[in-house]
C-alpha positions in Angstrom: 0.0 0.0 0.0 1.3 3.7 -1.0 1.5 6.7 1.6 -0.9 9.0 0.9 -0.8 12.7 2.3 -2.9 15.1 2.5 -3.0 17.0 -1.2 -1.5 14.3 -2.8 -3.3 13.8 -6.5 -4.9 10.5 -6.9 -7.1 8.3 -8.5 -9.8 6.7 -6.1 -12.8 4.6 -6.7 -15.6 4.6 -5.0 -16.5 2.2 -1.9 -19.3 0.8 -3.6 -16.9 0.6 -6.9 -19.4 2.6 -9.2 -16.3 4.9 -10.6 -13.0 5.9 -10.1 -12.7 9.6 -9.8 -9.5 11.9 -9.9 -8.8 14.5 -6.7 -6.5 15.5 -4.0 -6.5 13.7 -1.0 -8.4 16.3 1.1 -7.8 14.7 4.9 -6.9 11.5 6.2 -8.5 10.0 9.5 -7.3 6.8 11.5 -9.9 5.5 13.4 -10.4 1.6 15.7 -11.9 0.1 12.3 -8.9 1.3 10.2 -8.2 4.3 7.8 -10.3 6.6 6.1 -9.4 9.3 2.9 -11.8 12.1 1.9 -11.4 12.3 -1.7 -11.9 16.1 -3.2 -12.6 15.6 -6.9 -11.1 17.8 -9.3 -15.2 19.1 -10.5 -15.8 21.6 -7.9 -19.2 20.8 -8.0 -19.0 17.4 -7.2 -18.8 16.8 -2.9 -16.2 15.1 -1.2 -16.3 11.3 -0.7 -14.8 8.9 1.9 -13.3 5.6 0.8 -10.5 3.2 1.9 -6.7 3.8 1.1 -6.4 0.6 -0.8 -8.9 1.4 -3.2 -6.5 4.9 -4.0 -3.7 4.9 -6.8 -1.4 7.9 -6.8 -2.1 10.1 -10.4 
């Protein structure tokens, strides 16, 4: 698994897998059930979206 960091550009797909969107890596939070990454996409009208760091590829 890659380090992501916060800004970093990636590629991430969704939890439920329905696309893979590009963004920056907006925050990342550790919690008891494992890591989280809120995904900004790059369309500025589209909200940020949680999903897993394994399921992120660096872009």
């Amino acid at each position: 698994m890659t380090q992501l960091k916060k800004g970093q550009s990636v590629k991430a797909r969704t939890i439920r897998g329905t696309a893979t969107i590009a963004g920056k890596v907006q925050e990342i939070i550790e919690t008891t059930k494992g890591l989280w990454v809120t995904v900004q996409p790059n369309d500025k009208d589209a909200k940020p979206f949680k999903t897993r760091p394994a399921l992120c590829t660096p872009a």
